[in-house]
C-alpha positions in Angstrom: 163.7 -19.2 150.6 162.3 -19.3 146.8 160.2 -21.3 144.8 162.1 -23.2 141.9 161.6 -23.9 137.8 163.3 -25.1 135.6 164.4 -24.3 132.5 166.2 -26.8 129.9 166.1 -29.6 132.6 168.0 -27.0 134.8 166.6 -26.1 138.0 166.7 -22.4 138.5 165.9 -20.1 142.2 162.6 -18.3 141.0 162.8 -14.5 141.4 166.6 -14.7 141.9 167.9 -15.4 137.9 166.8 -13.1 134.9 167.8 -15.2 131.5 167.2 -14.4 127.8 168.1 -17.1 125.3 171.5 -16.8 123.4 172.6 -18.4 119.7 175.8 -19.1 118.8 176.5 -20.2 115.1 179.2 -22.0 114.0 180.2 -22.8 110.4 183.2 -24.8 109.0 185.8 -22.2 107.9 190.0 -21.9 108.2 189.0 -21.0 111.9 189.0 -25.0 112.8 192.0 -26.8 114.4 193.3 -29.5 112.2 195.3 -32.5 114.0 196.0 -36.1 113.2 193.9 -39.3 114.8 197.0 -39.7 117.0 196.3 -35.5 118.3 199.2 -34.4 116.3 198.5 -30.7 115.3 198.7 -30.2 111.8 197.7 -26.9 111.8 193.9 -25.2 110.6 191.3 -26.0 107.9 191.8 -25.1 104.2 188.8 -24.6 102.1 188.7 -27.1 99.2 186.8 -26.7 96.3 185.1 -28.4 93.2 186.3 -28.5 89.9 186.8 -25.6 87.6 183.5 -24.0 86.3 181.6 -26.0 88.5 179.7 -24.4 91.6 182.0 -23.7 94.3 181.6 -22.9 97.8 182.3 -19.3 97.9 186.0 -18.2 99.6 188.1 -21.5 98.5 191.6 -21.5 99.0 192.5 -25.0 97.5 191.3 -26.8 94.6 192.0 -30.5 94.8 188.7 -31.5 92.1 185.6 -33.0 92.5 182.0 -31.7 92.7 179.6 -32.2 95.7 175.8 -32.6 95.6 175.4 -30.4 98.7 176.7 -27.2 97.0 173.4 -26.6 96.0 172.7 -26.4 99.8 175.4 -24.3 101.0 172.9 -21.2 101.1 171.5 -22.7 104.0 174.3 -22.5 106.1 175.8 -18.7 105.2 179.8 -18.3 105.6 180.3 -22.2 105.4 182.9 -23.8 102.9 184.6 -27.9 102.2 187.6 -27.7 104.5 190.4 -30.5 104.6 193.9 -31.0 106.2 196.0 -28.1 105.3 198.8 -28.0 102.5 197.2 -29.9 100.3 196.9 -29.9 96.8 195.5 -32.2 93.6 198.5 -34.6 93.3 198.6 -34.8 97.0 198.3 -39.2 97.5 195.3 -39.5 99.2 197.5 -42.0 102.2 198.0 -38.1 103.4 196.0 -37.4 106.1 193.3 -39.8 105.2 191.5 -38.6 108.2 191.9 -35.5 110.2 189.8 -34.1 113.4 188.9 -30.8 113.3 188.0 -28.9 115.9 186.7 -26.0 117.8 185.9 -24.8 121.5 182.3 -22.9 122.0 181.2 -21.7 125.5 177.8 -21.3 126.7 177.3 -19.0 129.7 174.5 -20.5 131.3 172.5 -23.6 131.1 171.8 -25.2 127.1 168.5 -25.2 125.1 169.2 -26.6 122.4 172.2 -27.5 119.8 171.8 -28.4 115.8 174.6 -29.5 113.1 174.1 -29.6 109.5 177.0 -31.3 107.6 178.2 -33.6 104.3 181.1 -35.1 103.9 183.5 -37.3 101.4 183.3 -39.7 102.1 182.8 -40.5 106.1 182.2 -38.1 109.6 181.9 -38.5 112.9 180.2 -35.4 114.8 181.5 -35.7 118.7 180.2 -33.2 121.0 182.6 -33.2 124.6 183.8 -36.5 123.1 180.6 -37.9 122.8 179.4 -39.2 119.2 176.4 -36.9 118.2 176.1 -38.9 114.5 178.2 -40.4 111.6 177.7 -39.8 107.7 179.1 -41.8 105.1 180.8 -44.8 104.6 185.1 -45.9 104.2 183.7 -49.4 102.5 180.5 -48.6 100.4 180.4 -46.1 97.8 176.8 -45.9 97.7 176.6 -44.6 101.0 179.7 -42.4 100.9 178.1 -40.6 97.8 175.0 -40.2 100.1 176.8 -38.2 102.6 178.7 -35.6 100.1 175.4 -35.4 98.3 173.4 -33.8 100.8 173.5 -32.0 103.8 172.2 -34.4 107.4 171.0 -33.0 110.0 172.0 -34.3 114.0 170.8 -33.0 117.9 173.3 -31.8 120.0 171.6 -30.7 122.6 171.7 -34.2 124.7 175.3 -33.5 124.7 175.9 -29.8 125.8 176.8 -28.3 129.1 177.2 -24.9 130.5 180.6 -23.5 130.1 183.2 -25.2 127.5 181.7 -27.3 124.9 184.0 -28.6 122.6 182.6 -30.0 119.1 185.0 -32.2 116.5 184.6 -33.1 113.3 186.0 -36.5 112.5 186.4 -37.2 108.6 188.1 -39.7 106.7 189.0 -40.1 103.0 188.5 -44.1 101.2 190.9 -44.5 98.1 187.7 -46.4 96.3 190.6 -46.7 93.4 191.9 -43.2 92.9 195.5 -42.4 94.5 195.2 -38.7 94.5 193.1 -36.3 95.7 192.6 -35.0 92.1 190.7 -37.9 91.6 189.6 -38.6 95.2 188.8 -35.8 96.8 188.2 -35.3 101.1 186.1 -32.5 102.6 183.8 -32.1 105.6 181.5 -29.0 105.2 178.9 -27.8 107.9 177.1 -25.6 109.8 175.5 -25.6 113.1 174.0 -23.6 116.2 174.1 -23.7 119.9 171.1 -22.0 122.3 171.4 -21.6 126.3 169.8 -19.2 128.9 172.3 -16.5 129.6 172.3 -14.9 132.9 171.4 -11.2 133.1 170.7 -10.4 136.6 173.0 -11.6 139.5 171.0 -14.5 141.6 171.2 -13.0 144.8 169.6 -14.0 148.2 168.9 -11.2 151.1 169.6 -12.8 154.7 170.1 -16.2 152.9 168.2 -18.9 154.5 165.1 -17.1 155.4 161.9 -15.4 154.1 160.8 -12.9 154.0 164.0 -11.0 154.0 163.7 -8.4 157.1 165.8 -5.6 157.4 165.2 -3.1 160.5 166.3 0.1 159.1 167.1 1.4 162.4 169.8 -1.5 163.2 173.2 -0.8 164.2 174.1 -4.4 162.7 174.8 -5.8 159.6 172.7 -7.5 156.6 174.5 -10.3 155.0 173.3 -11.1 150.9 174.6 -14.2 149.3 175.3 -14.0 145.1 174.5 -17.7 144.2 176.4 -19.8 142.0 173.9 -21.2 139.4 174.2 -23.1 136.4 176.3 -21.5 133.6 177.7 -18.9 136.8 179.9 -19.1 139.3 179.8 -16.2 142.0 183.0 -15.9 142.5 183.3 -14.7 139.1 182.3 -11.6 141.1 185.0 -9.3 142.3 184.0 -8.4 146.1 185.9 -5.8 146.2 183.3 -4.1 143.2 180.6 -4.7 144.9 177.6 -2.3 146.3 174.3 -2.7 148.2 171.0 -0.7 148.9 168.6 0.8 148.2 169.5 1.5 144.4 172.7 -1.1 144.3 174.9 2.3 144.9 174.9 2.6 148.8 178.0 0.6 150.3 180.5 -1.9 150.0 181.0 -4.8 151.8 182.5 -4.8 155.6 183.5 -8.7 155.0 182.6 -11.4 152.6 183.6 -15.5 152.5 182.4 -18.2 150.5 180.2 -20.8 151.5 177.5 -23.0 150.2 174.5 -21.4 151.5 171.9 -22.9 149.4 173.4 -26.7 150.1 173.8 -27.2 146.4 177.5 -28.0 146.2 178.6 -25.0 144.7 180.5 -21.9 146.6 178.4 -18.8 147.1 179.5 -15.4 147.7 178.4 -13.9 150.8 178.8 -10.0 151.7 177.9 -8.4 154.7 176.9 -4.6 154.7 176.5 -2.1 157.7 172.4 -2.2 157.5 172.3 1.6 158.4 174.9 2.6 155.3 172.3 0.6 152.6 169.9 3.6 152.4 167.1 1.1 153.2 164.0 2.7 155.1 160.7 1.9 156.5 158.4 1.2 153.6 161.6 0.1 151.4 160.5 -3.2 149.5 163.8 -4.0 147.4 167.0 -3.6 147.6 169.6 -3.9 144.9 173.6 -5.4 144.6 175.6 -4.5 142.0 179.1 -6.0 141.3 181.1 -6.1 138.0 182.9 -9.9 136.9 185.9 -10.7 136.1 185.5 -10.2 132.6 184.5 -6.5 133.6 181.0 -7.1 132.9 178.6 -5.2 135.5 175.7 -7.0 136.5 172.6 -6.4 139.1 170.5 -8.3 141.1 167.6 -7.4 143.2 165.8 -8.9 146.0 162.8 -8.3 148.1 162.9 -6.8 151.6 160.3 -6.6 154.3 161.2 -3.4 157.2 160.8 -4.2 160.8 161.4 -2.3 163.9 159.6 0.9 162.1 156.6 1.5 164.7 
């Protein structure tokens, strides 16, 4: 057996996982799935911009007026622009797609660290994270506070609301009339820019005659040494093609006679366990790791290493 840390509130088999942190940034662009309050896709994000002569986000597409305090901001997150409903245009009536979601899928292959959105809107926003609400800007009734929300950019935590694997973020804005008909007059726009961090897994989390420790291997056996690849948070070992797979010495020496899946480490997830013939591994007296190497599904190749004590060597 190991000891155990954790990392990001995730507990993680000491000795077994090798992770480096990971960013993924995120700005709102034409990349963004557009769709209705009722789900009804309306297509992707156009970039809206201010009036003419005034400073504009940089690559807009549209121009349906107005001018946003938070222009000045936009250097601090690069690549982002005002997006709206697509099809638009000035003497659009704003009762078009007075609010739209917009959304986009991120995944994080391994446990979160931490998650940060920066965003303005006119005039209101709802930031959900996995269909929880992460913060709102803005206001459909008081034009006080829905100036406050274009005029600036606010900051909200994600992190509370991440998980490994798919994360999906939406952008919830809506668009008050506050008197003007059009979107000349009235514009809508969300813009914003975020980041996600997690622990990526570099090594595979593997466990030498699972259940025990130390991990003995007699060189000299005519037997077979079984090795689990643990599923851990942010991987699942059967993402791991058995059929790929070699153990030893160096992670070169042999495939697999036989392999199943089972829960070795009673944590509710499946494991992948492979046997080897002990005497094909290359392991000798005096060896003190061994290595597996397997390549994923995604046709990634990956290593993981263990510790091994010889017996049967006198």
């Amino acid at each position: 057996m190991r000891t155990l840390f954790v990392i990001a509130g995730v507990t993680l088999l000491s000795l077994r996982v090798a992770a480096q942190t990971q960013t993924i940034t995120f700005v709102s662009d034409t990349s963004w799935s557009v769709t209705d309050p009722q789900g009804n896709p309306l297509g992707f994000a156009q970039s809206v911009c201010g009036a003419p002569g005034a400073p504009l986000p940089p690559n807009c597409t549209a121009a349906p007026g107005g001018v946003w305090g938070a222009d000045s901001q936009l250097s601090e997150i690069p690549g982002a622009t005002w997006i709206w409903a697509p099809g638009l245009a000035g003497s659009t009536p704003i009762s078009t797609d007075p609010e739209v979601l917009f959304t986009n899928a991120f995944f994080l292959a391994g446990p979160p660290v931490s998650g940060t959105i920066r965003i303005a809107a006119d005039d209101f926003a709802k930031v959900l994270v996995n269909g929880a609400p992460a913060g709102t800007i803005g206001s459909l009734t008081d034009a006080g506070a829905s100036a406050a929300a274009s005029a600036s950019l606010t900051t909200f935590d994600l992190t509370p609301f991440l998980v490994p694997g798919a994360n999906i973020i939406t952008i919830d804005g809506a668009n008050a009339s506050f008197g003007c008909t059009t979107y000349d007059c009235n514009p809508a726009g969300v813009v914003f820019g975020g980041s996600l961090e997690y622990f990526a897994i570099t090594s595979l989390p593997i466990d030498i005659q699972p259940g025990s420790f130390p991990n003995t291997i007699n060189p000299r056996s005519k037997g077979v040494t079984p090795v689990a690849i643990l599923s851990v948070p942010g991987f699942d070992a059967r993402s791991v093609v058995p059929s790929t797979v070699r153990f030893g010495k160096t992670g070169t020496e042999t495939g697999p006679v036989h392999y199943s899946y089972q829960d070795v480490d009673l944590d509710g997830d499946l494991d992948l366990v492979l046997t080897f013939k002990t005497q094909s591994t290359g392991i000798r007296c005096g060896t003190t790791s061994a290595v597996l190497r397997g390549t994923l599904v995604t046709g990634q190749t990956m290593d993981g290493t263990d510790s091994v004590v010889t017996t049967g060597c006198k």
